[in-house]
C-alpha positions in Angstrom: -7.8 15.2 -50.8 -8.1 11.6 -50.1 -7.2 10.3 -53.7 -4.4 13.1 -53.9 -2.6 12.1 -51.0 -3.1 8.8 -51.1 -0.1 6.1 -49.8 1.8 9.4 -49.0 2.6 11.3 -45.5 2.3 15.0 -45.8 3.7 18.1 -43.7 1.3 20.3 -42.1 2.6 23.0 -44.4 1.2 20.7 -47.4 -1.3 20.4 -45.9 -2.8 23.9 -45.4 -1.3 24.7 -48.9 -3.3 22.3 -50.5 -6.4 23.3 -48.5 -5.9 27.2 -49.5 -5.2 26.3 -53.0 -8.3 24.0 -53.3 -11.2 23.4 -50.7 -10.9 27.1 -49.6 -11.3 28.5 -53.5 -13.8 27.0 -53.9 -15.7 27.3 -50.2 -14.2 30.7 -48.6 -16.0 30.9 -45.8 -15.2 26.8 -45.2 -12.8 28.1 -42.3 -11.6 31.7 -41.3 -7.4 32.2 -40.9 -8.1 32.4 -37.1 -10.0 28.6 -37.2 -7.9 26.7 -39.1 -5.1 28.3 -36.1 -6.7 26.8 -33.2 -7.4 23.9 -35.0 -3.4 23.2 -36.2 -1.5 25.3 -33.7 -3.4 25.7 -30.7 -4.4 22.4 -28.0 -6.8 20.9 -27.2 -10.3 21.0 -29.1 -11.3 24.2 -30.5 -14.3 26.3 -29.3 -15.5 25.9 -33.3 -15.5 22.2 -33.4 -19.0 20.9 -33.7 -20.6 19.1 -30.5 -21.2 15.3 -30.5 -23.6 13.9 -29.4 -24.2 10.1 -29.2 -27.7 8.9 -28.4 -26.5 5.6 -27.4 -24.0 7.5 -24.9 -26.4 9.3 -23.6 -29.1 6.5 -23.4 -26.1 5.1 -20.7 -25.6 7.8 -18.8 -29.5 7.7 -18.4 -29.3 4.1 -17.6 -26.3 4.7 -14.9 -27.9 7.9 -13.3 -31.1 5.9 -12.6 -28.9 2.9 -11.5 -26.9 5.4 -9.0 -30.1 6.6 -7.9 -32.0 3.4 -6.9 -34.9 3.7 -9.4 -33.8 0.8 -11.2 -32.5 -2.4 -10.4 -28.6 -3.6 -12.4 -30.3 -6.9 -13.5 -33.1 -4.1 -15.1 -30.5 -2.6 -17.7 -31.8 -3.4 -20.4 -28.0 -4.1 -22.0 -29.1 -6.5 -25.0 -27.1 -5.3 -27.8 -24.2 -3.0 -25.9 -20.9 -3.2 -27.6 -17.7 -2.4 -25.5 -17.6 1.3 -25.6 -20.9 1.7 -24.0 -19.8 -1.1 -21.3 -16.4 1.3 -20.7 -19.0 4.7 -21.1 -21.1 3.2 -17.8 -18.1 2.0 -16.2 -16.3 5.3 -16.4 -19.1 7.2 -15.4 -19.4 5.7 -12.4 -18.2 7.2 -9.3 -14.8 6.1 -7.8 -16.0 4.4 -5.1 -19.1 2.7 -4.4 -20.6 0.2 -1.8 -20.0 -3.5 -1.9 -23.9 -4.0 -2.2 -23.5 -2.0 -5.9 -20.6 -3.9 -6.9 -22.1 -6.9 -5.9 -25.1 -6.0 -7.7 -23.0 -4.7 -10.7 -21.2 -8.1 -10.5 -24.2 -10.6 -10.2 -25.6 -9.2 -13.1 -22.5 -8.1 -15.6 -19.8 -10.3 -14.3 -17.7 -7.7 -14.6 -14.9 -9.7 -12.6 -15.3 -13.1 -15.0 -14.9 -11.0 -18.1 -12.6 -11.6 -20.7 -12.1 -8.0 -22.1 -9.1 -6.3 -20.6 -11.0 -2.7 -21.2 -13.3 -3.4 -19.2 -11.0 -4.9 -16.7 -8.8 -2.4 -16.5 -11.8 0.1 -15.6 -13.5 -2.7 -13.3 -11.0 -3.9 -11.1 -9.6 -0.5 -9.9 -13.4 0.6 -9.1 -13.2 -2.9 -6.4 -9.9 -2.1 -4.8 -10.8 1.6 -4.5 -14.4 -0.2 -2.7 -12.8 -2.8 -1.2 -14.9 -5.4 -3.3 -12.5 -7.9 -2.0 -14.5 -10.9 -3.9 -12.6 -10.1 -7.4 -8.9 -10.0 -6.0 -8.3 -13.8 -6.9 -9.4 -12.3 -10.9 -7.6 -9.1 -10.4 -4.5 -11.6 -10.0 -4.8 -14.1 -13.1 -5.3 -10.7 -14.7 -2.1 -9.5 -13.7 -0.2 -12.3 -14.0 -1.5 -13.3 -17.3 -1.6 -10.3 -19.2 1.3 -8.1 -19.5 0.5 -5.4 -21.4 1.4 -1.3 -19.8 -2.2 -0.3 -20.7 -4.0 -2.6 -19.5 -2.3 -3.9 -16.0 -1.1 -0.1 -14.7 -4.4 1.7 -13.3 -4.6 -2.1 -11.4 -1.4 -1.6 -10.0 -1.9 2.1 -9.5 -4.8 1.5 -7.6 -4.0 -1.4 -5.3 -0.7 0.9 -4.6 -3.2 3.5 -2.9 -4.3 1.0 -0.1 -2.2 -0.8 2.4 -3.5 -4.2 1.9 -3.7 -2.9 -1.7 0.1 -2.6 -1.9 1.2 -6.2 -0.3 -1.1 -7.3 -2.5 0.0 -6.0 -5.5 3.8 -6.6 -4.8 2.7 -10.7 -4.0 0.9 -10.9 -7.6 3.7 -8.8 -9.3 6.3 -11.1 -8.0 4.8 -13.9 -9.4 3.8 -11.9 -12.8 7.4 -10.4 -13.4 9.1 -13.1 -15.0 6.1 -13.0 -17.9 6.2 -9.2 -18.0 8.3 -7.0 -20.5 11.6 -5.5 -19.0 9.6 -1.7 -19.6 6.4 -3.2 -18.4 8.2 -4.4 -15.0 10.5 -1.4 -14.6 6.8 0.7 -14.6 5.2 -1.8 -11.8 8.5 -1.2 -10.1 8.4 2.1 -9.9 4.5 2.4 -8.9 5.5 -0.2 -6.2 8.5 2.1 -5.1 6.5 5.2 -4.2 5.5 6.0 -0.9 2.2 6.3 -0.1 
């Protein structure tokens, strides 16, 4: 398929052509009519679509769930070795608001706040002004007024929009950020800012 296509775009027509007139000659029972429907022409993921599994996913939601429980201790994660998808896995799976002892805790160990990846940013600083972890705000805005990018600054501005303080906050930083921001980038933050709470 690979070496056939190759350096070409194909139709989904040419696609299942190609499929009937190869892969499914010579494997039959590869994929039944109704299948290969839900996979093309149906959403989401089909009921036939094999289960991941990821034991380094699950070994974080392990690590989190004793974390969220008090049997274990932040500085006791044992993250030696954790690239950035199992950072965002444990940040995402935490719950949307927690105490400012956590997030301190979560803090003094990860330094969530001092870090340099806007993925984990964008997860990490929504989770303070959602728990009122006041102690990253002065990040939260270099954040926002150095990077510009829709992805990355929106949940930030979506969430400080949801508080009172949240919302003077986040019009003060965007004021200052809007001259470095893209036209569609600052017509978004405008229109986040605009809505009633």
């Amino acid at each position: 398929y690979f070496d056939h296509f190759a350096f070409q775009s194909i139709h989904t027509d040419q696609f299942v052509a190609y499929l009937k007139d190869t892969i499914l000659k010579q494997h039959p029972d590869a994929v039944t009519a109704k299948e290969l429907d839900a996979w093309l022409e149906q959403p989401g993921i089909p009921s036939v679509a094999p289960a991941s599994q990821s034991p380094r996913f699950e070994a974080v939601d392990a690590v989190r769930k004793r974390w969220l429980a008090g049997r274990i201790a932040a500085s006791d994660i044992d993250t030696q070795g954790w690239v950035t998808q199992e950072w965002l896995r444990f940040l995402e799976g935490l719950p949307s608001k927690l105490s400012n002892e956590k997030l301190v805790e979560l803090d003094e160990s990860f330094h969530f706040t001092a870090s340099h990846n806007g993925e984990i940013l964008m997860r990490w600083f929504p989770l303070a002004v959602r728990s009122d972890y006041f102690e990253a705000r002065a990040a939260m805005a270099e954040f926002l007024q150095r990077v510009g990018r829709r992805k990355l600054i929106m949940p930030i501005y979506e969430a400080l929009v949801a508080t009172k303080d949240g919302r003077v906050f986040a019009q003060e930083v965007f004021n200052k950020a809007r001259p470095g921001y893209h036209p569609i980038t600052t017509a978004s933050v405008e229109a986040v800012l605009a809505k009633k709470k």
